[in-house]
KEKETOR-991761 format. One line per 3 residues: their letters; for each residue x negated, y, z of N, C-alpha, C, O. Coordinates in steps of 0.05 Angstrom, whole numbers, always signed. Layout:
! KEKETOR-991761
A	X Y Z X Y Z X Y Z X Y Z | ...
END
This chain:
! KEKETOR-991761
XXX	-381 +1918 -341 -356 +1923 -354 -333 +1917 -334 -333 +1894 -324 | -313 +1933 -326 -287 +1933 -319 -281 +1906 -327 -293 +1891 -343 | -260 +1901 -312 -247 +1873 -315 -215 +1883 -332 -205 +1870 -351
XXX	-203 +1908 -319 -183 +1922 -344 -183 +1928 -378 -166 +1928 -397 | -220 +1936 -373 -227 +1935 -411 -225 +1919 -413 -207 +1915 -429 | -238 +1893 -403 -237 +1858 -407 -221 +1850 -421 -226 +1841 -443
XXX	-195 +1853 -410 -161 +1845 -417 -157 +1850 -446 -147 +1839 -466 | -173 +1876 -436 -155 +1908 -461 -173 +1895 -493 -165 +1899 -516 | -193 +1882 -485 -207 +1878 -515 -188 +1851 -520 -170 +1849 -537
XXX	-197 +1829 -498 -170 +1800 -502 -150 +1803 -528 -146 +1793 -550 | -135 +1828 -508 -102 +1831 -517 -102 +1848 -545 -80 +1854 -556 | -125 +1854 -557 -129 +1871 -577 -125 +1903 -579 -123 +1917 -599
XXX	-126 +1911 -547 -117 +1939 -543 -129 +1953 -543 -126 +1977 -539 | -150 +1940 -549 -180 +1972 -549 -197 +1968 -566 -212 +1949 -559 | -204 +1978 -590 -226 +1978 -605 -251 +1978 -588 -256 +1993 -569
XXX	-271 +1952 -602 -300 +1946 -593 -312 +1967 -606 -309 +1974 -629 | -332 +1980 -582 -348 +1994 -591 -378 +1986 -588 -381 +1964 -577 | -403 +2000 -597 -426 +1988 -595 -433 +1982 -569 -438 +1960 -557
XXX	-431 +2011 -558 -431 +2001 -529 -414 +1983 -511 -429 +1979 -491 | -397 +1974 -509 -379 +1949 -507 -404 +1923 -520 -417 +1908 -506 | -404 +1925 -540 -415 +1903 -551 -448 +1895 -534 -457 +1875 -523
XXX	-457 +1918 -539 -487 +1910 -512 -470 +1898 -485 -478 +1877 -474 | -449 +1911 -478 -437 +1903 -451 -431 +1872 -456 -439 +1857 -438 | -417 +1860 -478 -409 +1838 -479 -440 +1820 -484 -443 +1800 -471
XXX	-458 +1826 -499 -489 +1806 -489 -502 +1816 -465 -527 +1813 -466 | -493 +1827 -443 -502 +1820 -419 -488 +1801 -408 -499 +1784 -394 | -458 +1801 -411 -450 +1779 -402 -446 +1752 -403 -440 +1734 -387
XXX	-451 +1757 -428 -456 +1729 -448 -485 +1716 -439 -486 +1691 -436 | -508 +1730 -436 -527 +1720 -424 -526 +1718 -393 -538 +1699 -382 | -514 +1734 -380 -510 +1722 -351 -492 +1700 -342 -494 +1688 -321
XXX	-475 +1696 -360 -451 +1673 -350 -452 +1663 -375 -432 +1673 -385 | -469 +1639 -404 -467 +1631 -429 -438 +1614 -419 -421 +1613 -437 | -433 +1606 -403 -406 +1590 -399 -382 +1603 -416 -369 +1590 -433
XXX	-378 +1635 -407 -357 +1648 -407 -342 +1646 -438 -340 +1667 -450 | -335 +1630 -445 -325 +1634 -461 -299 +1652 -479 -297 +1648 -503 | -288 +1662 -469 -279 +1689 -475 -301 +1709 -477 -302 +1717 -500
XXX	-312 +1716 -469 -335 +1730 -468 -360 +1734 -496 -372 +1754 -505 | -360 +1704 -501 -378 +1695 -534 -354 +1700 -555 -357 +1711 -577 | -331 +1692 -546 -317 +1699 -569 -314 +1731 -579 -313 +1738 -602
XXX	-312 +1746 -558 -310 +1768 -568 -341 +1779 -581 -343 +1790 -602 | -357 +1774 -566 -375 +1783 -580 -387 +1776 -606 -402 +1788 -621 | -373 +1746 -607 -383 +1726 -635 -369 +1746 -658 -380 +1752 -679
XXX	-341 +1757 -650 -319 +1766 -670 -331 +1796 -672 -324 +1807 -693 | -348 +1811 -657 -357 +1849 -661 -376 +1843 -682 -375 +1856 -703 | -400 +1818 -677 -420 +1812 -687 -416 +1813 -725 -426 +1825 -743
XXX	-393 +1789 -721 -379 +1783 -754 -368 +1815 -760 -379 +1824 -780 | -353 +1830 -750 -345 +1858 -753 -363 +1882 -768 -357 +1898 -786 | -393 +1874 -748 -414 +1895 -760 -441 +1880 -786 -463 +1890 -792
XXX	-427 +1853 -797 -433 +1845 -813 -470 +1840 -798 -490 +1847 -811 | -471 +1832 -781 -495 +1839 -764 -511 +1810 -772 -502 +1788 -778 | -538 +1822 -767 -550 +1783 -775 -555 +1773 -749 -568 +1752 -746
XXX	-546 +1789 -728 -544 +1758 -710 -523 +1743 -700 -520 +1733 -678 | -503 +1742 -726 -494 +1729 -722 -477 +1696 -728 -456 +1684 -721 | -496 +1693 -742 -504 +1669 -753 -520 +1647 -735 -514 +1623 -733
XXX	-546 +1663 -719 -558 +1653 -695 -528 +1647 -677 -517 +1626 -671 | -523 +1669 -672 -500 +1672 -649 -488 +1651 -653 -487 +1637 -632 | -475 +1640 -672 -457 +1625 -669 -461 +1591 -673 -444 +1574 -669
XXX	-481 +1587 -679 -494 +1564 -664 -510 +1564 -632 -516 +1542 -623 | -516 +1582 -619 -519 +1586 -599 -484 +1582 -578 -480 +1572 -556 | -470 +1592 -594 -440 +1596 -587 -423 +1565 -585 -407 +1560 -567
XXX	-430 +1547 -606 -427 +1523 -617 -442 +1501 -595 -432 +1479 -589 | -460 +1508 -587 -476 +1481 -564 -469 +1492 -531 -478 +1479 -512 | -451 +1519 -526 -439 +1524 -508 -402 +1516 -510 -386 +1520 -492
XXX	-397 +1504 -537 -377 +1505 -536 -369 +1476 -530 -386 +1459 -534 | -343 +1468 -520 -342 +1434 -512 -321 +1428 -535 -315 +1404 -532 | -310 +1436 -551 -292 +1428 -566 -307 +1453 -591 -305 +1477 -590
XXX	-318 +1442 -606 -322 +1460 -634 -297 +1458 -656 -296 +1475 -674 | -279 +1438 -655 -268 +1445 -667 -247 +1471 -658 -233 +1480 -676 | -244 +1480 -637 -225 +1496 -629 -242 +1521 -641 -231 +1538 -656
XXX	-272 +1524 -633 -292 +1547 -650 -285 +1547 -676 -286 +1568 -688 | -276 +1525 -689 -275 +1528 -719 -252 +1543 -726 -252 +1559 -745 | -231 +1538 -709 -208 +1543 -719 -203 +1577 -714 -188 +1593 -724
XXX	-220 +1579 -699 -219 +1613 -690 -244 +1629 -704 -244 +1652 -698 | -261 +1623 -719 -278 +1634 -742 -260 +1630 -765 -267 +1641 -786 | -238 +1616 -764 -233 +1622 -789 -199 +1628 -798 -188 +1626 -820
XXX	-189 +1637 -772 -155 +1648 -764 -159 +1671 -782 -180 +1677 -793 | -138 +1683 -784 -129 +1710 -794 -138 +1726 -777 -148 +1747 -787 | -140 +1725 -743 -138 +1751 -737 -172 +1755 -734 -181 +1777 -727
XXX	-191 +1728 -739 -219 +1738 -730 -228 +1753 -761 -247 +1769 -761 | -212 +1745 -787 -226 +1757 -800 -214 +1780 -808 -228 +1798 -817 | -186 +1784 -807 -177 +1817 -805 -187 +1830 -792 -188 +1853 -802
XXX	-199 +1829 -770 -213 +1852 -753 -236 +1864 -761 -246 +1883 -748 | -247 +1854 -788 -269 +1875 -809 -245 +1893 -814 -251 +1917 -812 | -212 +1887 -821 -207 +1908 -834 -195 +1939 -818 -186 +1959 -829
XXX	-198 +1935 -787 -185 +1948 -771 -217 +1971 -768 -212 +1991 -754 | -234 +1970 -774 -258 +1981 -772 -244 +2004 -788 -225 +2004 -804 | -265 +2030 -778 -269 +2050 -792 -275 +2055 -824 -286 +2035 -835
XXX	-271 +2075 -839 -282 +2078 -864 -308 +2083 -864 -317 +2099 -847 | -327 +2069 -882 -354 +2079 -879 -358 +2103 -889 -349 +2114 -908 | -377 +2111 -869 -393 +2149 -872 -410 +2146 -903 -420 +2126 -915
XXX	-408 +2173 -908 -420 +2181 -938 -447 +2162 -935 -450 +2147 -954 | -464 +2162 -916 -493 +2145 -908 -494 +2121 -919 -510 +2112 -935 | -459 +2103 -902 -458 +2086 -909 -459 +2075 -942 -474 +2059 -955
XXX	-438 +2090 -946 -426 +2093 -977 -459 +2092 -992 -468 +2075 -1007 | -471 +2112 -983 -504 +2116 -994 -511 +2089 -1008 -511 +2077 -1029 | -516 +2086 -978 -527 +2046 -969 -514 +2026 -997 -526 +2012 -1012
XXX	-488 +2032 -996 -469 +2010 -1003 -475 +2005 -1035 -475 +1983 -1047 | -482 +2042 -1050 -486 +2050 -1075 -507 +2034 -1082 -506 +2024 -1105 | -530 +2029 -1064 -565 +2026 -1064 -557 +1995 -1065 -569 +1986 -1084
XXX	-544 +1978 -1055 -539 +1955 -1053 -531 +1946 -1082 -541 +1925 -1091 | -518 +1958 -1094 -493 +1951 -1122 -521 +1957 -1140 -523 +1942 -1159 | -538 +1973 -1136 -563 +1982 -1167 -580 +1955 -1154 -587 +1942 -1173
XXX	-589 +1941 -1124 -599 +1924 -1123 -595 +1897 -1139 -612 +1880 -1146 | -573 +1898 -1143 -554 +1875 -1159 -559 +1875 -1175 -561 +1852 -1182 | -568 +1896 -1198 -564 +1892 -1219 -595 +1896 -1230 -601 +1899 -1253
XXX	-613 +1895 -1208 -633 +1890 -1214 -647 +1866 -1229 -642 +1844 -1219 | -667 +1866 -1258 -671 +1829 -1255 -682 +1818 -1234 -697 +1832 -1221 | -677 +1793 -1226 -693 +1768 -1204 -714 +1778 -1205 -724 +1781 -1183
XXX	-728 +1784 -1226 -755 +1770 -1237 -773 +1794 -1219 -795 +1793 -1207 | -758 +1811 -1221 -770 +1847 -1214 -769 +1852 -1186 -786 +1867 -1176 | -748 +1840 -1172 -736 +1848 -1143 -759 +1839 -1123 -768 +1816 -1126
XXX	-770 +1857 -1099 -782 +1850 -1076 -766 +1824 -1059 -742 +1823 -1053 | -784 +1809 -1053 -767 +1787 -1039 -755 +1801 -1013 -744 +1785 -997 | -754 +1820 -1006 -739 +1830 -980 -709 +1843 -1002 -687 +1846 -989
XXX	-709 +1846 -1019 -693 +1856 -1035 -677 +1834 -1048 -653 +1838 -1052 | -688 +1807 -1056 -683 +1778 -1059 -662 +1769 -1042 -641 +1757 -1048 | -673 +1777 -1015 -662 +1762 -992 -631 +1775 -989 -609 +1764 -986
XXX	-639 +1811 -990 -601 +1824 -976 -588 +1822 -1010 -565 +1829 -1011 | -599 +1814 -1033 -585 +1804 -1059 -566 +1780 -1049 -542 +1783 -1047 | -579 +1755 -1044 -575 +1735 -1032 -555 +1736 -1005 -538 +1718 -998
XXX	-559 +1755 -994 -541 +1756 -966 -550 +1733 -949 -531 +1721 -940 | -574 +1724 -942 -586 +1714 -928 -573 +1717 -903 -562 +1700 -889 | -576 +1743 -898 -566 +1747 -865 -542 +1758 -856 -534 +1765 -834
XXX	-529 +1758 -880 -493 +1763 -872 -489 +1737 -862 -497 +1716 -870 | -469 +1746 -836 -439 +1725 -829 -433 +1705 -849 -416 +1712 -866 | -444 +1681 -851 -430 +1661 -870 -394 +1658 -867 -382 +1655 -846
XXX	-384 +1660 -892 -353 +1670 -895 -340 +1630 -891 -328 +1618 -909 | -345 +1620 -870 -330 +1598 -872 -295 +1598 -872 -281 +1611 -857 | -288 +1582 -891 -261 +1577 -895 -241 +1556 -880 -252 +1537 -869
XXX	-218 +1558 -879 -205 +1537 -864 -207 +1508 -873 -200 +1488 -861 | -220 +1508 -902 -227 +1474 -920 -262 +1471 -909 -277 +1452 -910 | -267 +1495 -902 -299 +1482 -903 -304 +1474 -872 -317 +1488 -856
XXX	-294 +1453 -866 -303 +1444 -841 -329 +1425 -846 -341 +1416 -827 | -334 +1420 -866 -368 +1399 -874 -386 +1420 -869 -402 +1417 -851 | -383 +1445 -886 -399 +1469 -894 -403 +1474 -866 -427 +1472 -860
XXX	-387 +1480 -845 -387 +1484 -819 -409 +1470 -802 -425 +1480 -786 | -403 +1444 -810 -417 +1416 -792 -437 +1423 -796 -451 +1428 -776 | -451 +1427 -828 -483 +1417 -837 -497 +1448 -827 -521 +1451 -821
XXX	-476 +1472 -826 -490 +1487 -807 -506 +1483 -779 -528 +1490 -772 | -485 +1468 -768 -493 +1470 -738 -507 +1445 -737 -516 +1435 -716 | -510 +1433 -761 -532 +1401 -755 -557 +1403 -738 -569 +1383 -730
XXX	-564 +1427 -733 -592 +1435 -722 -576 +1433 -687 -581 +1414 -673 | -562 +1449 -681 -550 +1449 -657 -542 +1424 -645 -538 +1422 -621 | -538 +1402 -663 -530 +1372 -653 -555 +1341 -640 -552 +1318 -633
XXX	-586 +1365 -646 -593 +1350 -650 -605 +1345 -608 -604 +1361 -590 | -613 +1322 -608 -612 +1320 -573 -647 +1325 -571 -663 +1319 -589 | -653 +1335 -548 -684 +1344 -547 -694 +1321 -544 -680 +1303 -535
XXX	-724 +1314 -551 -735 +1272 -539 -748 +1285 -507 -769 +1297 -511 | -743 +1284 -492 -749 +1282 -469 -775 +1258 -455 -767 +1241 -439 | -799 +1259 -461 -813 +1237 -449 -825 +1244 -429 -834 +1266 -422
XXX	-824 +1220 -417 -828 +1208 -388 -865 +1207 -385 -881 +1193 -396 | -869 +1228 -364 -901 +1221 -356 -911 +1195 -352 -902 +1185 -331 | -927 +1181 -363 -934 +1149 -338 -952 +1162 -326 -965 +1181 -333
XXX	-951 +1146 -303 -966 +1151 -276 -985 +1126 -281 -1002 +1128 -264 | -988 +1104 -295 -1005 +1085 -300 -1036 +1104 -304 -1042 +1127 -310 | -1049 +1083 -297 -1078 +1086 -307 -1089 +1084 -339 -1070 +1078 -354
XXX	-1103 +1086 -345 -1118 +1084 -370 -1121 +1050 -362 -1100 +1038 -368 | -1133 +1039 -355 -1137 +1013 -349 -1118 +996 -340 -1125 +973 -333 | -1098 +1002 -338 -1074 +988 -329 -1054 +978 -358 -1041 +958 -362
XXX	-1061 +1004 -375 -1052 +998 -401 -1070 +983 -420 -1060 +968 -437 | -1092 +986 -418 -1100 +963 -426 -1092 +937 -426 -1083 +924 -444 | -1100 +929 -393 -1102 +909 -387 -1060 +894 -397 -1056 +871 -405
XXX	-1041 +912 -393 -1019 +908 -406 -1023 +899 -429 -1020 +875 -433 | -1032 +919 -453 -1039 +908 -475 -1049 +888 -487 -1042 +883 -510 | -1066 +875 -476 -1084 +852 -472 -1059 +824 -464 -1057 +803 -476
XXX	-1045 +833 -443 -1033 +819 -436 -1009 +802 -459 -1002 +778 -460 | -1000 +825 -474 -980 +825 -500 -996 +814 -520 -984 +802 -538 | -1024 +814 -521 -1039 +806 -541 -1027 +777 -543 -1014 +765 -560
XXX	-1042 +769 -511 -1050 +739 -511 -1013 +722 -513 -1006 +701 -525 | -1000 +736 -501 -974 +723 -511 -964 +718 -539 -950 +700 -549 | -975 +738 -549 -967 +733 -584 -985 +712 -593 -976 +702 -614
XXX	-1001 +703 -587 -1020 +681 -599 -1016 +660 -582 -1029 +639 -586 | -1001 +662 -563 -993 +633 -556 -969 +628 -564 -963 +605 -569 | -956 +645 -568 -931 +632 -581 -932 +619 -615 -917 +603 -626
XXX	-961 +637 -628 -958 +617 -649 -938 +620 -673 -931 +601 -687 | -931 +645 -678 -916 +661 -692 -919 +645 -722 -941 +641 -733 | -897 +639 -732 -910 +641 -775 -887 +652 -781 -864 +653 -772
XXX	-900 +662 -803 -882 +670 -823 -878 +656 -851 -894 +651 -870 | -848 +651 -848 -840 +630 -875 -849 +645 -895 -848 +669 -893 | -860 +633 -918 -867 +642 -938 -841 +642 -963 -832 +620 -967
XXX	-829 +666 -980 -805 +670 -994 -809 +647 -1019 -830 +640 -1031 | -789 +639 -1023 -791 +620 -1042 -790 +633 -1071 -778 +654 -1073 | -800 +625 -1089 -825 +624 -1112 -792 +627 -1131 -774 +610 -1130
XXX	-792 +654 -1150 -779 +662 -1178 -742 +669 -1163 -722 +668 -1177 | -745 +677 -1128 -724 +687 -1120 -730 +722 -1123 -751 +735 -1121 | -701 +733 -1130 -706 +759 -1137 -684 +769 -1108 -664 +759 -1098
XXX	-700 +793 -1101 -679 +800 -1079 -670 +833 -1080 -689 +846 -1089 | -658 +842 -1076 -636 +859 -1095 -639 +886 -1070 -621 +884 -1053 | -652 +903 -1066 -645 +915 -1049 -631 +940 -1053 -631 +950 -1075
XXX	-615 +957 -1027 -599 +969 -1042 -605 +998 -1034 -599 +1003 -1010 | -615 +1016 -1047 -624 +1047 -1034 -590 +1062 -1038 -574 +1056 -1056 | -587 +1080 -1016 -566 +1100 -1019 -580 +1124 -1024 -598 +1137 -1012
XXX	-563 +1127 -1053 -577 +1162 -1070 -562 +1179 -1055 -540 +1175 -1046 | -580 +1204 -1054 -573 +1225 -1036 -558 +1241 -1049 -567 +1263 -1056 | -524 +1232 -1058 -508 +1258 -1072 -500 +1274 -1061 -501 +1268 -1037
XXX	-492 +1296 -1067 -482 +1310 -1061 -447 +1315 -1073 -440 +1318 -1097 | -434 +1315 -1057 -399 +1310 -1064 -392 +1325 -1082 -394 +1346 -1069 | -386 +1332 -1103 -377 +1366 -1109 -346 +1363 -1105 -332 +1369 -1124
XXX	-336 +1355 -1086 -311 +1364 -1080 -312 +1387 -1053 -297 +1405 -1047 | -338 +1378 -1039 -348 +1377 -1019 -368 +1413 -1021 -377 +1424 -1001 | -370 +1424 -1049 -388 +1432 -1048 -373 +1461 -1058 -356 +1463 -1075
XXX	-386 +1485 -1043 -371 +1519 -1041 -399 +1535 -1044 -423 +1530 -1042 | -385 +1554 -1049 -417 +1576 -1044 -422 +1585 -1016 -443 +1596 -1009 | -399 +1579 -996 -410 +1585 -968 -429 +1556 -956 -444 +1557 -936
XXX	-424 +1534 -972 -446 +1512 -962 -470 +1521 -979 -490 +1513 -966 | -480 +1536 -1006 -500 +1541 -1010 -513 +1561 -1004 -536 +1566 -1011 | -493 +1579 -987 -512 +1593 -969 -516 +1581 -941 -520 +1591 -919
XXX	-513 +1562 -947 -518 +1553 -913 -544 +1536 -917 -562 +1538 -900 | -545 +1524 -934 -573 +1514 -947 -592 +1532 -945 -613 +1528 -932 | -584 +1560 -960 -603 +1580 -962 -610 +1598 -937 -631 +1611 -938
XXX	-597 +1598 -916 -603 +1611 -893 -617 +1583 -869 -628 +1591 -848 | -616 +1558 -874 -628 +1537 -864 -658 +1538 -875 -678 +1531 -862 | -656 +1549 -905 -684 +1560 -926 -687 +1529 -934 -711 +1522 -937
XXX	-672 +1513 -937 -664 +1485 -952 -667 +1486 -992 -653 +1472 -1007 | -685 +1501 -1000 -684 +1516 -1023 -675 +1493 -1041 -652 +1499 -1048 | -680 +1471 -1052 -681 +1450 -1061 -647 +1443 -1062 -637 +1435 -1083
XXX	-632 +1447 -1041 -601 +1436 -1033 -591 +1460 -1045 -574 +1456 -1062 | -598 +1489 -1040 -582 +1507 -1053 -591 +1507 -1080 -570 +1506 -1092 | -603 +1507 -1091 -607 +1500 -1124 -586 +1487 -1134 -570 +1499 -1149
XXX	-583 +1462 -1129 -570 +1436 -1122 -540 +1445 -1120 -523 +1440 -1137 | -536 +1458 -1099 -508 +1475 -1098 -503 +1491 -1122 -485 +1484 -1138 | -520 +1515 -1127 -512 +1522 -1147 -507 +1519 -1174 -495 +1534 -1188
XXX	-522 +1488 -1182 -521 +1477 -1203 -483 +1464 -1211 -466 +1466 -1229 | -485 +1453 -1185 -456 +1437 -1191 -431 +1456 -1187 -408 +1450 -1196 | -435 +1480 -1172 -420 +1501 -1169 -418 +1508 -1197 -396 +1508 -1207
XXX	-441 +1514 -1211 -433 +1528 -1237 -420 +1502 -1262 -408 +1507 -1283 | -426 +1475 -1251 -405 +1462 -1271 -373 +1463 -1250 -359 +1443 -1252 | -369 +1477 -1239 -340 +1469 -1223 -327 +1495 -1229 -303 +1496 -1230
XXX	-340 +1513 -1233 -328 +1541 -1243 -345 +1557 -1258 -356 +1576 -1249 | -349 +1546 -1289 -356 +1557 -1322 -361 +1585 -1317 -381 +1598 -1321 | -334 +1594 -1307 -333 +1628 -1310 -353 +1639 -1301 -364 +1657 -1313
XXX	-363 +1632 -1281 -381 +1647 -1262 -413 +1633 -1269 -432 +1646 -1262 | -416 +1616 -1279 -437 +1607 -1284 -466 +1629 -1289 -489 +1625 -1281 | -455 +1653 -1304 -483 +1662 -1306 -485 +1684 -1274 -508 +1690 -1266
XXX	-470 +1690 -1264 -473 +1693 -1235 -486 +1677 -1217 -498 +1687 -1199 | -486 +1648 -1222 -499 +1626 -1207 -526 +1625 -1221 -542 +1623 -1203 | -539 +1625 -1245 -556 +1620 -1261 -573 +1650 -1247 -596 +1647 -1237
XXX	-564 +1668 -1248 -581 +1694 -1235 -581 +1681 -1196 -604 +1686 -1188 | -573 +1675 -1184 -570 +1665 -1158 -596 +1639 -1167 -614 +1645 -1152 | -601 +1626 -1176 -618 +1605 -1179 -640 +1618 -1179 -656 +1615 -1161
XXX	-643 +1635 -1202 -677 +1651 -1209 -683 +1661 -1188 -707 +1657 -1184 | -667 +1680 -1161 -680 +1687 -1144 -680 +1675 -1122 -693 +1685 -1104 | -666 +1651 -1117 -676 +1622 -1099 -709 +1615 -1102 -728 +1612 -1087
XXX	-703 +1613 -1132 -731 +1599 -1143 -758 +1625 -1140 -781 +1617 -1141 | -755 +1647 -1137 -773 +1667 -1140 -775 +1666 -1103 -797 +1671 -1093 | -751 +1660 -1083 -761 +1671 -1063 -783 +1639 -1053 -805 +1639 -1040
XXX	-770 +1617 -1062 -783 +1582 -1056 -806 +1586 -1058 -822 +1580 -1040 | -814 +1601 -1091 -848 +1605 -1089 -860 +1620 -1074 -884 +1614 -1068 | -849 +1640 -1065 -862 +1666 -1043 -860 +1659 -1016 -874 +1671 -1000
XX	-841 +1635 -1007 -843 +1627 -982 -851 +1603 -977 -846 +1594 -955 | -867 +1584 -998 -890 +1562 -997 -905 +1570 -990 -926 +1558 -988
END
């Protein structure tokens, strides 16, 4: 790619095309640094409603050194206006779009789980908002986590022994006891229950459950979702049955 298109996509002067977009994951894979580079392609990806880009942007997120500045730009005006600068979809599309709306209104009970899944929107662009910076986090919780890195020993088989042995005999010379608890004391311990906030809680965090395949947490979501907004409840109650139809098919 020209370094003039470069600018020209930057500055908003040239509509991304597909080909552009292959151009922008070569570069993205030759330089993952470039950050201008992920962004644009993070923003074509969300554009063509594409499923990789959900991957993408936790891939995007452990290259990034400041995520919150990532946050703030998934969720500006101008990254999500740029679905609306797209073309009208072709009659094909429209086809597609028709076949989608009779999918809907299919029952749970009846639907192919590959049919379950684009019901669910599994692999659409999760629509994060400028309040859901949690919804954000518990996405990328996977991306935070540090690899365990262990160390070869170069010891012998018999060297560890003989270590072991060594730890043995120290513990029995020192002669260890243990006080015994005194007799009709009650001791109170304290477990933390695993809530869930519902201040805390949107339908873009229960799809984030559901694309983690966390089935149990999006249930959970959609239960307290439907006491936080009545109206929609039997929308969420149909969203449950085919959680629960895809949980059994993917045990």
């Amino acid at each position: 790619m020209e370094s003039n298109t470069f600018i020209d996509l930057l500055e908003n002067k040239k509509q991304i095309e597909q080909v552009t977009t292959a151009q922008l994951k070569l570069i993205v894979d030759e330089f993952p640094y470039f950050q201008s580079a992920r962004a644009l392609y993070l923003k074509e990806l969300n554009n063509q409603d594409s499923f990789k880009y959900n991957k993408e942007l936790k891939v995007t997120a452990a290259y990034t050194t400041d995520r919150a500045i990532l946050f703030d730009f998934i969720t500006s005006k101008e990254f999500k206006n740029s679905k609306e600068t797209i073309q009208k979809p072709s009659i094909k599309e429209k086809f597609v779009e028709k076949q989608t709306i009779t999918i809907q209104e299919t029952p749970p009970n009846t639907a192919p789980i590959k049919k379950l899944e684009e019901v669910l929107e599994v692999d659409k662009p999760l629509p994060f908002s400028e309040s859901e910076n949690y919804s954000f986090n518990q996405w990328l919780q996977l991306s935070s986590k540090k690899p365990i890195i262990r160390k070869i020993s170069q010891k012998s088989t018999t060297d560890t022994i003989d270590d072991n042995k060594g730890i043995i005999e120290k513990f029995i010379q020192n002669n260890p006891k243990i006080k015994p608890l005194v007799k009709d004391k009650s001791i109170a311990v304290s477990i933390a229950k695993n809530k869930q906030d519902s201040s805390l809680m949107t339908e873009t965090l229960a799809k984030v459950y559901l694309a983690q395949k966390k089935y149990e947490n999006a249930l959970q979501a959609y239960r307290i979702l439907s006491l936080k907004y009545p109206e929609k409840s039997g929308f969420f109650a149909d969203q449950m049955k085919r959680i629960q139809i895809l949980q059994k098919n993917k045990s």
